[in-house]
Structure formats: structure tokens, C-alpha cells
BAFI-3210 file (N, C-alpha, C; in Angstrom, 3 decimals, decimal comma, padded with zeros to 6 digits):
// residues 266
n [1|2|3|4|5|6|7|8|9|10|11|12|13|14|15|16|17|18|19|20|21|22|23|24|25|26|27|28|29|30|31|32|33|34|35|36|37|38|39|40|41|42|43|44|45|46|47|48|49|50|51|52|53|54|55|56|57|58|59|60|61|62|63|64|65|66|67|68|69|70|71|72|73|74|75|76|77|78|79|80|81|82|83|84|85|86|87|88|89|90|91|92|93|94|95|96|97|98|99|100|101|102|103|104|105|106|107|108|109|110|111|112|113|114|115|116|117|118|119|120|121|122|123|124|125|126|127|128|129|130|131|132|133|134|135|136|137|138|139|140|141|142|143|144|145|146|147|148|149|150|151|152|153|154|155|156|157|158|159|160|161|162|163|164|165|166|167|168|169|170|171|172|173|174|175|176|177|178|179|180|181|182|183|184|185|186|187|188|189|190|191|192|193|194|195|196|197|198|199|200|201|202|203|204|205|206|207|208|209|210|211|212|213|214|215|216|217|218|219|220|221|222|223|224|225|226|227|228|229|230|231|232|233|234|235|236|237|238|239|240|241|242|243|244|245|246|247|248|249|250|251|252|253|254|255|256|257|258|259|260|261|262|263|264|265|266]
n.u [000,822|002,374|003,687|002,618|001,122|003,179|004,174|001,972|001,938|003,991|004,227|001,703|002,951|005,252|003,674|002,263|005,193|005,573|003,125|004,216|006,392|005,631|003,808|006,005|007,495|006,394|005,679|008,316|008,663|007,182|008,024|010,347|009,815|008,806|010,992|012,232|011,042|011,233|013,709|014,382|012,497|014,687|016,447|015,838|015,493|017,862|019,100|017,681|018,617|021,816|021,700|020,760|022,765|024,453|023,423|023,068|026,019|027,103|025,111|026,296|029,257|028,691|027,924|029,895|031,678|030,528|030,698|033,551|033,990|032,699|034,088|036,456|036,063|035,023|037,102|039,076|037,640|038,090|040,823|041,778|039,715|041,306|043,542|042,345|042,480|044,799|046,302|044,638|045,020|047,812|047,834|046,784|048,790|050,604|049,666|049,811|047,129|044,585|043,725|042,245|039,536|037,156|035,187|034,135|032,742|030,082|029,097|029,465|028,177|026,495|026,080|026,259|023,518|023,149|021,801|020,885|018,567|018,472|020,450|023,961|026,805|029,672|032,810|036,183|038,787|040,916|043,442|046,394|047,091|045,352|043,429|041,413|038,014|037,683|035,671|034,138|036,401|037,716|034,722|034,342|036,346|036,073|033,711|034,453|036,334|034,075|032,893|034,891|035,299|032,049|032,875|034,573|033,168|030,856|032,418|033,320|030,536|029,872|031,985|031,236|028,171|029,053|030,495|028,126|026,672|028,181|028,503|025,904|025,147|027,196|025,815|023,654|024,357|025,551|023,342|022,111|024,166|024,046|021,519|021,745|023,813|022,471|019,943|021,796|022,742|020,340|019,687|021,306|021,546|019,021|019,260|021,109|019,414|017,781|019,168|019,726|017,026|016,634|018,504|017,185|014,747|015,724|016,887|014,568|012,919|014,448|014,397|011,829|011,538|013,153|011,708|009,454|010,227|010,499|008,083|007,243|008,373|007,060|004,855|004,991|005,537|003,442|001,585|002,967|002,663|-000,007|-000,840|000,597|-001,132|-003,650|-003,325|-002,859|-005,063|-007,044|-005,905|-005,819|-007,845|-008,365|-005,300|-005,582|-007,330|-006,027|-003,824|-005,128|-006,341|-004,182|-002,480|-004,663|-004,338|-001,633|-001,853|-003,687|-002,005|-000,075|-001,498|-002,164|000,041|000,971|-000,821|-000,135|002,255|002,065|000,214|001,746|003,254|001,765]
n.v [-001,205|001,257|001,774|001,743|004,327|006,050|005,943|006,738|009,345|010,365|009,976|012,111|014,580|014,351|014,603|017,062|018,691|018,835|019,517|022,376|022,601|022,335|024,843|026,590|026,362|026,637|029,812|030,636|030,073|031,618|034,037|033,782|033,966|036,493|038,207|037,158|038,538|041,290|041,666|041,125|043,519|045,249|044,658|045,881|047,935|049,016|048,812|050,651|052,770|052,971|052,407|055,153|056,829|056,680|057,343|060,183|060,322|060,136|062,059|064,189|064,095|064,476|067,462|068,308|067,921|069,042|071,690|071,889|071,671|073,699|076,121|076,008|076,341|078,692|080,157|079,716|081,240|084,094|084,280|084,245|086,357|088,360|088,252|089,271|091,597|092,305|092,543|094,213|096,564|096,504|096,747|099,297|101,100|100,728|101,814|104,575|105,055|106,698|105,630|106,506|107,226|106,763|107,977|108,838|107,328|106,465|108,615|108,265|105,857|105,769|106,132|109,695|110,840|112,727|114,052|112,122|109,541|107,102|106,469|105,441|107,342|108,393|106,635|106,771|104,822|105,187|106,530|105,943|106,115|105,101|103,767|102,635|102,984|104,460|105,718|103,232|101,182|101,657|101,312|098,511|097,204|098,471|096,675|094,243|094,451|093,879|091,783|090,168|090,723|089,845|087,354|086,721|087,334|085,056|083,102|083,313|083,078|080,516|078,640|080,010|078,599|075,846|075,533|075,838|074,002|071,316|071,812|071,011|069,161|067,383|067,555|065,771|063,737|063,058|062,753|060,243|058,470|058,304|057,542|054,557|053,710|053,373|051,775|049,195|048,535|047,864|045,690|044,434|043,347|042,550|040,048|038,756|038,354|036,542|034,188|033,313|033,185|031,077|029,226|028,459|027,568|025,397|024,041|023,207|022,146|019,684|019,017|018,919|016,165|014,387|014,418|013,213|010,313|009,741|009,781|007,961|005,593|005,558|004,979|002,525|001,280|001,485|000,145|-002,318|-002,490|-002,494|-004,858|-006,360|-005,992|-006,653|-009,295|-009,870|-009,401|-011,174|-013,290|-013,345|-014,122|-017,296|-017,867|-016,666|-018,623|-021,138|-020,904|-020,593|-023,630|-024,563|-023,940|-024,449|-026,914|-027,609|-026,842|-028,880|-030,965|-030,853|-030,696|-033,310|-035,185|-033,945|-034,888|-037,669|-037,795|-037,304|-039,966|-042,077|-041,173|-041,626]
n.w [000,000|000,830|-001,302|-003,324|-002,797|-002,551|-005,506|-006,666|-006,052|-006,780|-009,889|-009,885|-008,589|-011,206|-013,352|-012,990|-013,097|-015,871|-016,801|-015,628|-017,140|-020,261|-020,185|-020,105|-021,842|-024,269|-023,482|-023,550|-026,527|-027,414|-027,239|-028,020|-030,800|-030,834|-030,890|-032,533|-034,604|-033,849|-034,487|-037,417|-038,372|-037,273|-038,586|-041,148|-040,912|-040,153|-042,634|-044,275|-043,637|-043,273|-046,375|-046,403|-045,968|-047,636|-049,595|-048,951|-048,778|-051,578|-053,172|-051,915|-052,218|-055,227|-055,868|-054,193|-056,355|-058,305|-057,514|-057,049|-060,099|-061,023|-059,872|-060,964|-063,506|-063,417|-062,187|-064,564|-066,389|-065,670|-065,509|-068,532|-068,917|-067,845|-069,211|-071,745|-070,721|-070,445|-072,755|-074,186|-072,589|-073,546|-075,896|-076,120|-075,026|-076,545|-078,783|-077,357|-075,923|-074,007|-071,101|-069,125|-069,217|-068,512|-066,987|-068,950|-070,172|-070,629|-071,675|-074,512|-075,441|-077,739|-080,983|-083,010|-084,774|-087,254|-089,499|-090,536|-089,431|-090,122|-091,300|-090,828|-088,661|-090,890|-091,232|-090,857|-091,492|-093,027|-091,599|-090,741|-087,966|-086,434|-083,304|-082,184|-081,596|-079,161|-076,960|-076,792|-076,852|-073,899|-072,935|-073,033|-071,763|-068,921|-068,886|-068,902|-066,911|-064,781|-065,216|-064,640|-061,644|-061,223|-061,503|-059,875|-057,364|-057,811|-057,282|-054,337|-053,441|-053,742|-052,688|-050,058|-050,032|-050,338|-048,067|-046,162|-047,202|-046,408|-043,876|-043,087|-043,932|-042,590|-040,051|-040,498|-041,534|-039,145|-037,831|-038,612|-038,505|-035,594|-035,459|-036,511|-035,038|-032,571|-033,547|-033,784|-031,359|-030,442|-031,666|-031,529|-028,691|-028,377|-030,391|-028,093|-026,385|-027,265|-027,770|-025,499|-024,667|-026,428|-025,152|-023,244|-023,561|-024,928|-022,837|-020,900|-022,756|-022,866|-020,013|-019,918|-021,537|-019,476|-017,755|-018,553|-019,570|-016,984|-016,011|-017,210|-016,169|-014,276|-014,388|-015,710|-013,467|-011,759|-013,316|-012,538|-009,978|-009,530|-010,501|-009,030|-006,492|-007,211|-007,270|-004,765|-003,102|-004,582|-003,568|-001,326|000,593|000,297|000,715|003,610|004,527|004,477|005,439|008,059|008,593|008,707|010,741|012,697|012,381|013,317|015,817|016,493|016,685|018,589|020,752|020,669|020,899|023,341|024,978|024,623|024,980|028,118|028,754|028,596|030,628|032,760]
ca.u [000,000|002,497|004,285|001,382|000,814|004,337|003,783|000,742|002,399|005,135|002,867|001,215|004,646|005,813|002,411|002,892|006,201|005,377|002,454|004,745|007,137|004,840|003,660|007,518|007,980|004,934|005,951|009,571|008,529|006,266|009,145|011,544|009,250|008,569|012,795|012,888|010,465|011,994|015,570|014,213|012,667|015,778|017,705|015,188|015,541|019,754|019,641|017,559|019,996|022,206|021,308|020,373|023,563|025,217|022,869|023,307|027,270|027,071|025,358|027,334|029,808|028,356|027,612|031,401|032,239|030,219|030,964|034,992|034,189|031,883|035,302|037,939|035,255|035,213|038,907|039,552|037,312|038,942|042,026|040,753|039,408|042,452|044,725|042,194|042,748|046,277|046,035|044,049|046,201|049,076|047,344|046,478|050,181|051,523|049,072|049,346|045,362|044,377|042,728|041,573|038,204|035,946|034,098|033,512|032,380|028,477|028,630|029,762|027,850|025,669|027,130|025,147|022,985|022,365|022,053|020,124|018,460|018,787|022,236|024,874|027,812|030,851|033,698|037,491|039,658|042,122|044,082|047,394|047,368|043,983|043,518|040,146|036,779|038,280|034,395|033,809|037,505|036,596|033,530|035,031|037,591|034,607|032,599|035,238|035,944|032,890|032,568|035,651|034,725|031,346|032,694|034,902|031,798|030,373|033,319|033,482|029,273|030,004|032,328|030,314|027,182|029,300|030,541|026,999|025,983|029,223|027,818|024,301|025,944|027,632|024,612|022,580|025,003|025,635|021,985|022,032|025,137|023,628|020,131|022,095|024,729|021,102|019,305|022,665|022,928|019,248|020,049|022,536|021,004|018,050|020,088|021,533|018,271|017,244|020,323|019,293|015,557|016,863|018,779|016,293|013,843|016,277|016,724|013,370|012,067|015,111|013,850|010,548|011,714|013,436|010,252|008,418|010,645|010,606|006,688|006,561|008,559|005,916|003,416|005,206|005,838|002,239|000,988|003,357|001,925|-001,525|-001,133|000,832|-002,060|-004,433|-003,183|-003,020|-006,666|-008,137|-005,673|-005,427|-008,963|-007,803|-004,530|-005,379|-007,617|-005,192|-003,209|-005,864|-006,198|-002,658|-002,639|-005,334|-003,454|-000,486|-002,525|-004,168|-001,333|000,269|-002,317|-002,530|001,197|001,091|-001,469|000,331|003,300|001,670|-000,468|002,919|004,577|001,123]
ca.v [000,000|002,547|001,852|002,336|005,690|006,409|005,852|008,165|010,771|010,583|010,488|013,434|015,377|014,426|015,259|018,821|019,093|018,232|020,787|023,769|022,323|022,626|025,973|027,448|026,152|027,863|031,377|030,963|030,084|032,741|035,095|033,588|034,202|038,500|038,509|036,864|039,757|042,432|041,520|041,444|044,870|046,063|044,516|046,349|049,506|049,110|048,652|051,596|053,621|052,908|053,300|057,174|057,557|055,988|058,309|061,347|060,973|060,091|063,332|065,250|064,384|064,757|068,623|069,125|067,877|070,399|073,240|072,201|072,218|075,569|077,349|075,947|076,958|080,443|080,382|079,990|082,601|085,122|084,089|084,752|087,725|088,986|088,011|089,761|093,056|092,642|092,241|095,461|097,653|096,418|097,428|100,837|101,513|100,763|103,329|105,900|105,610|107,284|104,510|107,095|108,274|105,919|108,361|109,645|106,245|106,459|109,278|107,859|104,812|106,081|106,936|110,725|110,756|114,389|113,847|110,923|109,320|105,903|106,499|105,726|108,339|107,585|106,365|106,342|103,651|105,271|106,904|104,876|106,075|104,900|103,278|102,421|103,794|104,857|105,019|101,598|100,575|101,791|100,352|097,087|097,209|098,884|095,653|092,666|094,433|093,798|090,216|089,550|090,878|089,156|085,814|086,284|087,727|083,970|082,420|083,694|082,830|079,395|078,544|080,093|077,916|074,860|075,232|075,866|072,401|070,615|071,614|070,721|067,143|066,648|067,353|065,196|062,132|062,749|062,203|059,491|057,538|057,892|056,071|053,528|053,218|052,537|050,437|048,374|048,527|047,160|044,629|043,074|043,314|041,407|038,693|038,128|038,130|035,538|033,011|033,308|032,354|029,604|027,973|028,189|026,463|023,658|022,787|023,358|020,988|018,369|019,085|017,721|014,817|013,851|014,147|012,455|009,703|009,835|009,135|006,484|004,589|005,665|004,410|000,704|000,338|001,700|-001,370|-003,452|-002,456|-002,697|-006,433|-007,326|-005,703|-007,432|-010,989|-010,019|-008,683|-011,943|-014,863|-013,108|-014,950|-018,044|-017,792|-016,625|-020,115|-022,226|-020,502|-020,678|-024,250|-024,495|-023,397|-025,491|-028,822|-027,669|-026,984|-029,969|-032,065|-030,446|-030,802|-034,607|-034,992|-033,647|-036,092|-039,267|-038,160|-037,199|-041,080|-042,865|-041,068|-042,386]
ca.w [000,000|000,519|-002,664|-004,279|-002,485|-003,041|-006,639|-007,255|-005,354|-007,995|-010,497|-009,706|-009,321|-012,526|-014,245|-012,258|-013,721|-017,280|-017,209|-015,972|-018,619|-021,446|-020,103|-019,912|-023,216|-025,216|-023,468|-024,424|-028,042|-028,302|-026,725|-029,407|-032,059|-031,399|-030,610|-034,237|-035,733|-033,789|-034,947|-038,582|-038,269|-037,013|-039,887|-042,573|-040,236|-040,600|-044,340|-044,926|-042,603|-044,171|-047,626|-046,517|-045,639|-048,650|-050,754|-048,766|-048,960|-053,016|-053,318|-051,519|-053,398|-056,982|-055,021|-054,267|-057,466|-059,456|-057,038|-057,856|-061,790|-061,284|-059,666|-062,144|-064,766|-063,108|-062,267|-065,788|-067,398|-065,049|-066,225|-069,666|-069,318|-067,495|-070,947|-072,949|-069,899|-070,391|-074,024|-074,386|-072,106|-073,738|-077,265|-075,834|-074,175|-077,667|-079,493|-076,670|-075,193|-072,524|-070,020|-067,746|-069,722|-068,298|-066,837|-070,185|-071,658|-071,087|-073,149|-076,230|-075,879|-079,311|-082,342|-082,876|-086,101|-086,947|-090,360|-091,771|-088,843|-091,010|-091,643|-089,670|-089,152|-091,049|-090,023|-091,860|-091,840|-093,628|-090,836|-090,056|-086,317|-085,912|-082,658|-082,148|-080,667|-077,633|-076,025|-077,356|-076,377|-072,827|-072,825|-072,939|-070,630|-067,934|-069,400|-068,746|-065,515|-064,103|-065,446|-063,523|-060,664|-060,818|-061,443|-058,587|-056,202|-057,793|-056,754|-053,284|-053,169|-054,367|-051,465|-048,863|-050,227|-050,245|-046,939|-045,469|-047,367|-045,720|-042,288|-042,979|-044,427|-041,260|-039,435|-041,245|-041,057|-037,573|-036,544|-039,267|-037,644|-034,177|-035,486|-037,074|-033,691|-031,546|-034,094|-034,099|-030,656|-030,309|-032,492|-030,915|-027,183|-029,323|-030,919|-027,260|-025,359|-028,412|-027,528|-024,214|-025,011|-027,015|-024,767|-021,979|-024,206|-025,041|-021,427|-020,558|-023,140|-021,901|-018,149|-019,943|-022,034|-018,934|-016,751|-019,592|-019,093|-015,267|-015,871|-018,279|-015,977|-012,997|-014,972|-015,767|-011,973|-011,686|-013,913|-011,899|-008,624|-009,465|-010,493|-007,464|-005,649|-007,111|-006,748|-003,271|-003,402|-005,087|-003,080|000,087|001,478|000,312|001,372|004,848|005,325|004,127|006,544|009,519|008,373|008,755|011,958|013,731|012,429|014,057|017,381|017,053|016,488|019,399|021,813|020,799|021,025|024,654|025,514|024,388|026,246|029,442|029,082|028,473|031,808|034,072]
c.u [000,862|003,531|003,340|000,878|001,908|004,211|002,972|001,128|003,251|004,504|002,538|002,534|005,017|004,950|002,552|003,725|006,288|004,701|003,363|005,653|007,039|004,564|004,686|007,674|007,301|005,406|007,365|009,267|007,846|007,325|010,162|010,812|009,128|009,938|012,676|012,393|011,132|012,914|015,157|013,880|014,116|016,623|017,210|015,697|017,556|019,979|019,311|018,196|021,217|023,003|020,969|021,464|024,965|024,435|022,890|025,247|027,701|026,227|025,779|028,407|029,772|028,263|028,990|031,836|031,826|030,684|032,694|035,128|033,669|033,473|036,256|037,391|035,239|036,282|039,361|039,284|037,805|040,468|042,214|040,637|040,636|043,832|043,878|042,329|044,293|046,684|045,682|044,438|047,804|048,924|046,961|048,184|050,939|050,775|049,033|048,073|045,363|043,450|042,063|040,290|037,306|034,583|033,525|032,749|030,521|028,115|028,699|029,429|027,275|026,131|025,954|024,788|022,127|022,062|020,666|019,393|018,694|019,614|023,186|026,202|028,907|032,010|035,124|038,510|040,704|043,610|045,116|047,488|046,183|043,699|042,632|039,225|037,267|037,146|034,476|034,597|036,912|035,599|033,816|035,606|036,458|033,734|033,290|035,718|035,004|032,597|033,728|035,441|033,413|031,724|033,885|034,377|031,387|030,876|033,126|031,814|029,267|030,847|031,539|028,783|027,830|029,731|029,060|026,711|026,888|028,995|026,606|024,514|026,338|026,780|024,090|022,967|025,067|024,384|021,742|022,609|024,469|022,253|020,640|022,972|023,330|020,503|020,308|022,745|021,781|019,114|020,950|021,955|019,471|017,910|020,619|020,301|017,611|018,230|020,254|018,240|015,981|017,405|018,360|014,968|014,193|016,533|015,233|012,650|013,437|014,757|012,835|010,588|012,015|012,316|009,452|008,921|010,445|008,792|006,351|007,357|007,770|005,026|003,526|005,108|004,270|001,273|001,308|002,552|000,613|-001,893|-000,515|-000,705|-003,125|-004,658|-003,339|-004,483|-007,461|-007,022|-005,761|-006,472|-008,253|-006,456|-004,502|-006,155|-006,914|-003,889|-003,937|-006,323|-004,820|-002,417|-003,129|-004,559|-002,878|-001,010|-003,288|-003,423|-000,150|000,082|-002,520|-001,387|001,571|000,537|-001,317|001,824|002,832|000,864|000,797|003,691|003,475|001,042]
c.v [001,263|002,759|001,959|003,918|006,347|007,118|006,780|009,299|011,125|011,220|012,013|014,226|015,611|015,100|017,169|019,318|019,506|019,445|022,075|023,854|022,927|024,324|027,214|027,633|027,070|029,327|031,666|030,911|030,973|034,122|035,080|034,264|035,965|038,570|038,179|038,031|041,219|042,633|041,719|042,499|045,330|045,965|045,723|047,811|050,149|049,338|050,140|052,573|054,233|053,155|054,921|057,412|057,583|056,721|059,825|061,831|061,004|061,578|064,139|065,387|064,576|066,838|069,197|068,679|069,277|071,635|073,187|072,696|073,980|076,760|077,318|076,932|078,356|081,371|081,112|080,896|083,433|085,094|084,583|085,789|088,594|089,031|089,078|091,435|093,201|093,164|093,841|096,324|097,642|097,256|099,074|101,072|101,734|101,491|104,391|105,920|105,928|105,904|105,205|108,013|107,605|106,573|109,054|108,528|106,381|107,578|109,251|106,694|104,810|106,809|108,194|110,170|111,884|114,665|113,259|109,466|107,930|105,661|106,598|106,253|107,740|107,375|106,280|105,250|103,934|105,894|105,450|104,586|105,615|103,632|102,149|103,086|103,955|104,739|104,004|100,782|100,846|101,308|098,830|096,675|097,018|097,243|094,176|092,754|093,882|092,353|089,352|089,778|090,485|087,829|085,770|086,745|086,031|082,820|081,842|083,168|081,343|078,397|078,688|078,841|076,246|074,378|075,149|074,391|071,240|070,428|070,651|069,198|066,619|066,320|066,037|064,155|062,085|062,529|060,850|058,280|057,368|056,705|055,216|053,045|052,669|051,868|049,166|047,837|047,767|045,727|043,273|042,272|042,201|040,157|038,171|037,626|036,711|034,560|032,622|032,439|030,287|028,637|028,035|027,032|025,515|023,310|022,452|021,671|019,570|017,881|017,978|016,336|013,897|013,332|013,234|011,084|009,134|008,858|008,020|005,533|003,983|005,006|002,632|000,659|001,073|000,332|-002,471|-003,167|-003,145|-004,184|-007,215|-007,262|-006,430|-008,670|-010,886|-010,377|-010,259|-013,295|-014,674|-014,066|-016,272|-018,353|-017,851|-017,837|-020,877|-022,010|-021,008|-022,195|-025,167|-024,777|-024,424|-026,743|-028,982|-027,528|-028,019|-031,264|-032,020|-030,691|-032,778|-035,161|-034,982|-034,659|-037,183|-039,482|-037,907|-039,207|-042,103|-042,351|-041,807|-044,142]
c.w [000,000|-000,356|-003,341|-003,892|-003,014|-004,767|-007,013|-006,968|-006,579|-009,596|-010,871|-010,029|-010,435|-013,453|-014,116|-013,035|-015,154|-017,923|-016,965|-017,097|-019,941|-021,354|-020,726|-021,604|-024,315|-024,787|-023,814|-025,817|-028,479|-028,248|-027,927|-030,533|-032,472|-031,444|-032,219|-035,176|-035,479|-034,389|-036,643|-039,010|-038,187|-038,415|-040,927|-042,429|-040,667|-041,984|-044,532|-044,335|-043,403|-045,411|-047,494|-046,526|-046,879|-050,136|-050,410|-049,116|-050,968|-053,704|-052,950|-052,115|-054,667|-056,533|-055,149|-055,632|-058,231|-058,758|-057,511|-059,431|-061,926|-060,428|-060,405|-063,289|-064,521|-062,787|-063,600|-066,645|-066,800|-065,815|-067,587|-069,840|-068,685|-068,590|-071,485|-072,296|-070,577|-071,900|-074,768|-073,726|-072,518|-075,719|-077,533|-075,358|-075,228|-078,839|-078,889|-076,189|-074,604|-071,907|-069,675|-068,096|-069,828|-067,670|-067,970|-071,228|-071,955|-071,826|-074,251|-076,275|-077,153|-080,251|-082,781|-084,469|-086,434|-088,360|-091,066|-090,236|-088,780|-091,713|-090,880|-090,137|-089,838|-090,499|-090,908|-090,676|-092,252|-092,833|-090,388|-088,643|-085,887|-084,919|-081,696|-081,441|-079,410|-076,492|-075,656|-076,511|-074,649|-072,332|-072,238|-072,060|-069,038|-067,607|-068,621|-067,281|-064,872|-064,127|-064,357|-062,047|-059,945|-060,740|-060,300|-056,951|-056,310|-057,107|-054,955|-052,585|-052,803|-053,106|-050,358|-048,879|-049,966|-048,687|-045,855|-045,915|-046,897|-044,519|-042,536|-043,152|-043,121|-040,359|-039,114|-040,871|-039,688|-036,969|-037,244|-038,382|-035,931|-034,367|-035,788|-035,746|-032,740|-032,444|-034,121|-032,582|-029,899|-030,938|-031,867|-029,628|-027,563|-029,290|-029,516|-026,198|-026,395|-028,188|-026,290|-023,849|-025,308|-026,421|-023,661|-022,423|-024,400|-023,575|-020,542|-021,342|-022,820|-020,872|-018,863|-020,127|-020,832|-018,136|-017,405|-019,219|-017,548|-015,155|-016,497|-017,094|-014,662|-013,314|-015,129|-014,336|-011,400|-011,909|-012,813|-009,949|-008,418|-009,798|-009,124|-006,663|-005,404|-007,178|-005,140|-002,787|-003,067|-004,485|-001,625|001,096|001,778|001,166|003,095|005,436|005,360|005,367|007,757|009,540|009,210|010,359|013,337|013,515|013,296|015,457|017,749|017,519|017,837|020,491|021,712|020,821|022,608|025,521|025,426|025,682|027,857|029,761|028,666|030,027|032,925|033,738]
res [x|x|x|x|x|x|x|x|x|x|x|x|x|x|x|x|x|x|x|x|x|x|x|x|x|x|x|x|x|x|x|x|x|x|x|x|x|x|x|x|x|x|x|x|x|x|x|x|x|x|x|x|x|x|x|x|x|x|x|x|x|x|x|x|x|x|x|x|x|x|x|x|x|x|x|x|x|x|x|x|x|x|x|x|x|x|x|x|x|x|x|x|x|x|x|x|x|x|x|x|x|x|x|x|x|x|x|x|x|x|x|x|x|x|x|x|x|x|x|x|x|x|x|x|x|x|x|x|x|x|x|x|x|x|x|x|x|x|x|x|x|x|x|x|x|x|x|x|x|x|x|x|x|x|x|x|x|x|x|x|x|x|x|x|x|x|x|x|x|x|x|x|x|x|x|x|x|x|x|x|x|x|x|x|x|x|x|x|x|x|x|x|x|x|x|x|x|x|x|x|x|x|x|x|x|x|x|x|x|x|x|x|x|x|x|x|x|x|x|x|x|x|x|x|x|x|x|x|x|x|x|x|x|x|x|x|x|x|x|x|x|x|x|x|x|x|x|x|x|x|x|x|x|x|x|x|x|x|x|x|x|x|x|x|x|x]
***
């Protein structure tokens, strides 16, 4: 009887065990399973990261590229127009011009026409010393000034604009690189809380197999109990007459034993 109590007690236990088992197991697997979606988010979240940052620095540089070609390109026409300055003060120096009648040029921007309003004044050619429109010449000079001096105002713009978009770049990446340093950083802390899971679930479901085990063999020495039991059960009557049977012989045979030797000593 109290191997058979024994037994059920066990039993029970193991059954106990089995169920928190199963339980453990289902909330780790469901635990594994959001860790597996989170971590895949994160990955999608990393790529496109990334990629921003791998498209913000590819235009930035296509950006400094053109701003380098737009200053060589503006370098060079300066350059340029500074040959055709030199060029033209060197062409005036060697006819004698006066340079210094620029404030006189907006008045000879129009050739007068006092004449033939649809005729323009004439003009000779035939003069050897002839040096050119001196206005005109003037004009020019006044004219290419100014171009140089705007394309190195453009210059000077062109820089300042590039450096403002160099900051704003850095900026930009720097809040870039920080989302990508914490999505990476989530990622990982993830993937470790997920290796964690996993191998709580593999001993968990071992714990079980083992328990599973533990019960099947509760259950054979369960079987085996319950047949001892019940040979006991169904011979024990028997048994105990054959016994009480038993019994009286020997007290009879005892008592008639006693009485042969007591009628042999009178």
C-alpha cells in the first residue's frame, strides 16, 4: 500500500512538472518568435539607414564635385578675361590711349545721327594712327571688368554655399550615424536576449523529455503495482484459510502430542 501511495504521489509530481514544462515552453517560443520579428525589423531599419547615408554621402559628393568644376570653370574665365585686360592695355600703351576716360564712356555709348536718322555716321579707316573707338575701347575694358569681378563675387558665393551644405551634411550624417549606432545597438542586445531564449527552451524541453521519461517509468511500476495488488486482493482470502487451516493442524497435532506423552509417563 504505501508503494502504491508512493507511486501516485510521484505520479502526480511528474504530471505537475510536465504541465509547468509545457507551459515554460509555449511562453519561451512565443518570446523567441517577437525577438525573431523584432531583430528582422531592425535589420530592414539598418539597411535603410544605411542606404540614406550611402545616398546622402554620393550626393554630396556629386555637389562638391560640381561646385569644384563651377570654380575651375570660373577660375579659368577670369584668367581669360584677365589676358584679354592685359592684351588690351598692352594694345592701348603701344598706341598711346588714354585709359583714364571711363568716366567719359556712357557718353559715347551712341554713335550721334544728326544727319540721316537711317544712316549711320561715317567712319574712316584710312588713318594709319587709328587706334580704335576709344568710347567703345573703354567700354570694354569697364565691361570685362565687371565680369571679372562678378565671377569672382560667384566664386566667393560658391564657397560660402558649399561650406553651409558641408555643415548641414555633417549634421545630417551625424543624426544618421547615431540612429544607425542605436538600431545596431538594439540589435545586438536582441540577438543576445534571443540566444538566451533559445537555450532556456532547449533545457526546458530536456527538463521535460526527462520528466516524460521519469513518468513512463511511474506508470510501468504503476501497472506493476496494481497487479501485485491485485493478486493479493483476489488470493489473500484463500490464502489466509489455508493458513488458519494451517494453523489449527499444528494446534491440534500439538495438543494430541502432549497427551500421548503425558499417558505414556502415568
Amino acid at each position: 500500500q504505501n508503494a502504491q501511495n508512493k507511486n501516485e504521489n510521484d505520479v502526480e509530481d511528474l504530471n505537475h512538472a510536465i504541465d509547468k514544462a509545457s507551459a515554460k515552453i509555449n511562453r519561451l517560443s512565443d518570446e523567441a518568435k517577437q525577438l525573431k520579428i523584432d531583430i528582422g525589423t531592425l535589420k530592414g531599419e539598418i539597411s535603410s539607414t544605411e542606404s540614406d547615408m550611402e545616398e546622402a554621402l554620393l550626393l554630396r559628393n556629386k555637389d562638391v564635385a560640381d561646385f569644384k568644376q563651377a570654380v575651375k570653370d570660373d577660375t579659368d574665365a577670369i584668367a581669360l578675361l584677365n589676358e584679354a585686360l592685359m592684351a588690351l592695355r598692352s594694345f592701348y600703351k603701344q598706341n598711346k590711349i588714354e585709359l583714364a576716360m571711363e568716366q567719359n564712356a556712357q557718353a559715347d555709348k551712341q554713335p550721334q545721327y544728326t544727319v540721316d536718322q537711317d544712316k549711320a555716321p561715317e567712319t574712316s579707316w584710312s588713318d594709319a594712327n587709328y587706334g580704335g573707338q576709344k568710347s567703345e575701347t573703354v567700354g570694354v575694358v569697364a565691361i570685362i571688368e565687371m565680369l571679372v569681378e562678378d565671377l569672382d563675387k560667384e566664386i566667393q558665393q560658391a564657397k560660402s554655399d558649399d561650406a553651409a551644405a558641408q555643415a548641414q551634411y555633417e549634421k545630417e550624417r551625424g543624426a544618421m550615424k547615431a540612429t544607425l549606432d542605436a538600431q545596431t545597438a538594439s540589435k545586438i542586445s536582441k540577438e543576445k536576449a534571443l540566444n538566451e531564449v533559445e537555450q532556456k527552451l532547449a533545457d526546458t524541453e530536456e527538463f521535460k523529455d526527462a520528466k516524460s521519461e521519469d513518468l513512463g517509468a511511474e506508470t510501468r511500476l504503476t501497472a506493476s503495482i496494481y497487479t501485485d495488488c491485485s493478486w493479493v486482493e483476489t488470493h489473500f482470502e484463500t490464502r489466509r484459510t489455508k493458513r488458519k487451516a494451517e494453523m489449527d493442524g499444528l494446534t491440534e497435532a500439538k495438543a494430541y502430542l502432549a497427551g500421548v506423552d503425558a499417558g505414556d509417563a502415568i
